[in-house]
N, C-alpha and C positions, 0 to 999 in steps of 0.2 A: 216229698221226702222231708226229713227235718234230722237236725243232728242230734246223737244218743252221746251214751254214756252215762250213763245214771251215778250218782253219786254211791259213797259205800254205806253198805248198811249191816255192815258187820259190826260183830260185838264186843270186837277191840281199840281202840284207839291206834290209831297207824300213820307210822311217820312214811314218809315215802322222798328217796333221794334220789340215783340215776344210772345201774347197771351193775353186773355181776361182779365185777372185780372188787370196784371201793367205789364208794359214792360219791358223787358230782354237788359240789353245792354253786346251788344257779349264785349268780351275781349280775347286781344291776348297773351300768356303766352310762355315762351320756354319748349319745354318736362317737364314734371316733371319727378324729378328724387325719386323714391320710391322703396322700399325694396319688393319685393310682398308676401302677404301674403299664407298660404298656409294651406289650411282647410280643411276635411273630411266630407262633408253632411252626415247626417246621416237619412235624408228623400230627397223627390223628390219633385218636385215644383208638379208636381199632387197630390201627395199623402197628400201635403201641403194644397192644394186647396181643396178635399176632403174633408177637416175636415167643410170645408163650407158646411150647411145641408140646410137653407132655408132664404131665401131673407129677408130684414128687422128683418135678427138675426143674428148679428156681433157676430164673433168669436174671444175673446180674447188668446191668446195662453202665457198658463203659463208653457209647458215642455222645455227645452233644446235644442229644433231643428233648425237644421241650412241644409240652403240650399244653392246651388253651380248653377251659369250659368253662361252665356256667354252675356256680352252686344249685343242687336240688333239695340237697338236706340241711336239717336243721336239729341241732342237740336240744333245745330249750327244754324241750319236756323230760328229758332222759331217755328216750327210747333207743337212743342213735348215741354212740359209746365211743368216743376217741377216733371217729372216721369221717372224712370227707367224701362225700357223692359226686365230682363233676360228669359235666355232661357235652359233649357237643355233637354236631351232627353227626357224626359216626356210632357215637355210641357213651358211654360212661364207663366210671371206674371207680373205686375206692381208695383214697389217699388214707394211709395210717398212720394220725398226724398225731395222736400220743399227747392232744391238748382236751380238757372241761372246758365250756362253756362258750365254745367257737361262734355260735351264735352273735356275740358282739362282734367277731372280728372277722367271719363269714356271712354274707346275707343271699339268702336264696336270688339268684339273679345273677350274681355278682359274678363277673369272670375272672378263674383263677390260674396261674400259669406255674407248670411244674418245671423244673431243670431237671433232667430224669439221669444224667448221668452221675454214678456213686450211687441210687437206685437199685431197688430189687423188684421185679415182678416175681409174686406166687399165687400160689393157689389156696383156698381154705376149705375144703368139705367141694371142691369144685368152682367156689368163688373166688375171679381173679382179684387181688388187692396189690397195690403200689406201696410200698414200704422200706426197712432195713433188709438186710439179711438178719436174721437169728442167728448169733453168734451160739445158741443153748443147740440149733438143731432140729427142735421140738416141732419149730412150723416153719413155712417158707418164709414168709415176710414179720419183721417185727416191726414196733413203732416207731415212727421218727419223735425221738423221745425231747432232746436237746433243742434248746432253743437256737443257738446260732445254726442246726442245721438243716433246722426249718425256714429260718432267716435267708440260707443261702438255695435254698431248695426251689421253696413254697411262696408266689407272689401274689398279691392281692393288684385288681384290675378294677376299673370301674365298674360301677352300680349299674343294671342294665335291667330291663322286665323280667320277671322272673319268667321261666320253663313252662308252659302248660304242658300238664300229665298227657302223656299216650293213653287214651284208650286199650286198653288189649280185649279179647275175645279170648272164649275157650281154645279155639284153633291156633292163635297167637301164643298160648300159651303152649299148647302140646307142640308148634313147631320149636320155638325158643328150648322148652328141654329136649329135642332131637337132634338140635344143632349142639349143645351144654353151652356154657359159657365163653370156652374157645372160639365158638364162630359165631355165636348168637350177638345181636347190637341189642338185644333188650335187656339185662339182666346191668345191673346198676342206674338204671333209670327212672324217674319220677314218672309214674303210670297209675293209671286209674282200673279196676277192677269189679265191676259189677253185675248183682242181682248173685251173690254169695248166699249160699245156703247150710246155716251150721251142719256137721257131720260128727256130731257126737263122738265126739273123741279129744283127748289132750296129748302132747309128748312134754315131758317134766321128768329132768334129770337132777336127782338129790342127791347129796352126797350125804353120810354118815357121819363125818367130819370134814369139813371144806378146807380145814389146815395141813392134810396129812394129802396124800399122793390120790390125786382126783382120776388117776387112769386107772388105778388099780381096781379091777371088777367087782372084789369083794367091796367096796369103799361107793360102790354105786346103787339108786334105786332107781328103775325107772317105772315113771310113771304114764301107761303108753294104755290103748286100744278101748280104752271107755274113757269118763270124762271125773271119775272120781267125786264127783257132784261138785267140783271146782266152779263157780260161777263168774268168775273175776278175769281179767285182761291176763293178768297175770300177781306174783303174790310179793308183796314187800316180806319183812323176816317176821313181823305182828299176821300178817295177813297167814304165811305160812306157819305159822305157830294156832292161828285162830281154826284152821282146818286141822291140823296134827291132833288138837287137845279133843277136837270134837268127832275125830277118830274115822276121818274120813280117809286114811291113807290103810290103816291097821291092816289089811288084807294084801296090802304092798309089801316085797320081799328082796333083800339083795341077793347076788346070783350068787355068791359062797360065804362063811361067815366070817364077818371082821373081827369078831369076838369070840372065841373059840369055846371062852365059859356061857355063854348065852343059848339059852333053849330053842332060839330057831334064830333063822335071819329076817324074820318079818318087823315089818313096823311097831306090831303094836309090842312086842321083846325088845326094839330098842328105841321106844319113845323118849326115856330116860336121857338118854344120851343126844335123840336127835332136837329135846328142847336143846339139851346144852347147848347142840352147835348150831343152833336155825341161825337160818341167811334166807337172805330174799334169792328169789328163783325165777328164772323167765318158765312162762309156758308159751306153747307152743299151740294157739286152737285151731282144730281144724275145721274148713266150710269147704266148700266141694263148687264147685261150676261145671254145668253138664257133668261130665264123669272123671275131673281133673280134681281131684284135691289140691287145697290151698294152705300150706300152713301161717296164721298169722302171730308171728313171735312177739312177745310184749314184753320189756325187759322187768327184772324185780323190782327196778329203783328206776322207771319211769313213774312219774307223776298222777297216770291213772292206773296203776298197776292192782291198784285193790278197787277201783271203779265195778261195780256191778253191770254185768251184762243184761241188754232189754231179756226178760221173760221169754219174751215172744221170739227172739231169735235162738232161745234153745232150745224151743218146742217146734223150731220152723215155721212158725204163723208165718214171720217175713222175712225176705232177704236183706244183707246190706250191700251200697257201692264201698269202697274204700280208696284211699289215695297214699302212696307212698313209694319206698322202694322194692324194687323187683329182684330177689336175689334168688340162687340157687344151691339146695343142699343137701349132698351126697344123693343124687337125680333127682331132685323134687322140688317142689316151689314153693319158696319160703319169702310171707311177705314183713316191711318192716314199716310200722304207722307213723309217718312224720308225728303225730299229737291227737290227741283226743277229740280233736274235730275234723280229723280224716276219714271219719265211719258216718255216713249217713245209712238211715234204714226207710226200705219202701216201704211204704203205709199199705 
């Protein structure tokens, strides 16, 4: 095996930053040097998760409990977007710590200790995350935005070997979505997945304008059940403009029109407007193992987002392994690459 990722060889020049919302800009820092904290869990990130009973019923948590893992993710590249992974024997979870560039200040390995009371656990598309409450409403958990209340939350532990990936199987997978998220220990964990075989297809959700109301149906395109000739991890805003101009989307339609003077709702009627508002875009590609579809999501403003896919894995000559996190969304399995040297491809 050897690791891919081919460089881009598209015909624009592409800046590439670090996820849908606004961009990350990395920053480089020397070790830091800190005191490590040193905690007692006195529950388990399942047992934690647990107390989660049913979907669109956010669990506020007012006891005392604190949990103990082991960083598995890492932001450096952009792929991984204001969220913490820990991990421990029970299982993992997602902390929504509402910080860029954690990388310095989290190190895969490293044990981190949450204070969970004042806490929210929710859910997102099925995936449980650790968070605020949303005051908006909009979703169960929001970010822990503020510094001191991350300060009094969120503890950093000593440096310790980092996590070896789980292997999973295709059966490890069909069980994990049988159980969902509620019961399953796999789904927030640094896992390994291989002999993935592309499946010809994308899912890529465009907006019309990404400043105006992103729920609204007319306001949406999706880009779903072929592959659009998309070659890329996924597309920075150059990347996504580089495919728009060269009219690879043009047969793409939104479901009513946002424009009411405009002769249809397809792309190529409002290219006008969707150069004006391009933004970088995660896709979503899919690879398949045995009969399991895999979606692997690549954010717009990671780092290899306009990176070119081997040939060979989108004609299926070969499969790749992959290493990252295991998530779940709305029943499906949705994977997320720690970094461009997560994908190796069998020769």
């Amino acid at each position: 095996m050897r690791k891919i990722l081919y460089s881009l060889a598209f015909a624009a020049v592409l800046l590439v930053s670090c996820e849908e919302w606004e961009p990350v800009f990395t920053k480089y820092e020397d070790e830091p040097t800190f005191k490590p904290v040193e905690m007692t869990p006195n529950i388990t990130i399942a047992e934690l998760k647990a107390l989660y009973q049913k979907e669109g019923d956010p669990v506020k948590i007012d006891e005392e409990l604190i949990i103990g893992g082991q960083v598995v993710s890492e932001d450096r590249s952009g792929n991984i977007y204001k969220e913490l992974y820990i991990q421990d024997a029970s299982g993992a979870i997602s902390i929504k710590m509402g910080q860029y560039s954690m990388y310095n200040d989290y190190k895969p390995g490293q044990w981190v200790y949450v204070k969970c009371s004042g806490l929210t656990l929710g859910s997102y598309s099925g995936m449980l995350q650790l968070g605020f409450m949303d005051p908006s409403g909009d979703y169960e958990t929001a970010y822990l935005e503020e510094k001191n209340i991350i300060a009094t939350h969120v503890f950093k532990g000593k440096l310790d070997t980092p996590v070896q990936p789980l292997e999973m199987k295709e059966a490890d997978l069909v069980e994990a979505l049988k159980e969902g998220s509620l019961k399953s220990d796999k789904f927030g964990r640094l896992v390994t997945l291989k002999g993935l075989k592309y499946n010809g297809k994308i899912f890529c959700l465009v907006y019309i304008d990404y400043d105006k109301d992103t729920k609204l149906a007319s306001n949406r395109i999706f880009l779903s059940d072929q592959t659009y000739g998309v070659t890329t991890w996924a597309m920075t805003k150059n990347g996504f403009l580089a495919y728009l101009n060269a009219g690879n989307f043009d047969k793409a339609t939104s479901s009513a029109p946002y424009y009411p003077d405009r002769a249809s709702t397809s792309v190529a009627d409002l290219k006008d407007i969707l150069i004006k508002n391009a933004s970088a875009y995660s896709v979503s590609q899919y690879f398949i193992v045995g009969k399991t579809d895999v979606q692997i999501r690549t954010s717009g403003y990671a780092r290899f987002a306009d990176s070119q896919m081997d040939p060979r894995i989108l004609t299926g000559e070969v499969t790749i392994d992959v290493t990252g996190i295991l998530a779940i969304y709305n029943g499906g399995i949705q994977f997320t690459l720690i970094d461009e040297n997560s994908i190796s491809i069998n020769e």
